[in-house]
N, C-alpha and C positions, 0 to 999 in steps of 0.2 A: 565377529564383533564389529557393530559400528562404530565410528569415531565421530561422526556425526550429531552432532546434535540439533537442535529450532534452532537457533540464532547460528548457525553456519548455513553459509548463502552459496549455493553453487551460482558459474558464472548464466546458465538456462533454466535455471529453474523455477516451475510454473506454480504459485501460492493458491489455493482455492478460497472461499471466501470465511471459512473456518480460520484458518493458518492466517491469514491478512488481519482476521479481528483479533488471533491470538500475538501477534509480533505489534501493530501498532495502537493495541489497546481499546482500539475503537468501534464500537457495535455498530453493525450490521446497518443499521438506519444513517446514520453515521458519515459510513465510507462512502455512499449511494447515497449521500445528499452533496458531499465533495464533488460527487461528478456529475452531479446535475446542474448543467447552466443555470437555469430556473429556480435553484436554490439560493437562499442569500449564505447560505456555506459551504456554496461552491469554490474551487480551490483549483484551478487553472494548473496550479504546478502537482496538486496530486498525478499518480500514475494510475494511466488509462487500462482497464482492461480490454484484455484480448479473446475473443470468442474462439474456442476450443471444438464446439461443435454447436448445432443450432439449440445445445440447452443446458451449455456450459462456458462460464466462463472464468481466466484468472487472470492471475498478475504476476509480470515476470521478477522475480525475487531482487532482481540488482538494481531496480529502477523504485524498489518499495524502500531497498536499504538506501537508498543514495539521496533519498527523499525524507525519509527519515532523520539521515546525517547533516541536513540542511537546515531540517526544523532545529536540529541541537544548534548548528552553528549559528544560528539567529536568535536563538533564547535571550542573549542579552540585546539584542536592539528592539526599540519601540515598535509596536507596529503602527502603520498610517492607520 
């Protein structure tokens, strides 16, 4: 039996780009315009991905939660 469930974050655990749009809600288009410099919704404090092999890539699960946890903690200030 797993005890496991989506929302429990090992401390290496590698998200694909399924898992990343299913925890932070965000399609596909979305995440990959965050990390596009070029984009004007680009997001400098988003987490980078990591290339897995030359035709995979993801995201390491502590750096999506801890990014995540940030967006909460700032909900109530303004943004510039």
């Amino acid at each position: 039996m797993n005890a496991l469930n989506s929302q429990t974050f090992q401390i290496n655990q590698i998200l694909n780009i399924k898992q990343l749009v299913e925890i932070t809600g965000l399609s596909r288009a979305t995440i990959y315009s965050l990390l596009d410099p070029k984009s004007k919704y680009y997001d400098a404090s988003f987490p980078q991905q990591i290339h897995l092999t030359s035709h995979r890539v993801g995201w390491v699960a502590h750096e999506v939660n801890t990014w995540i946890a940030q967006k909460i903690s700032n909900r109530g200030i303004a943004a510039n």
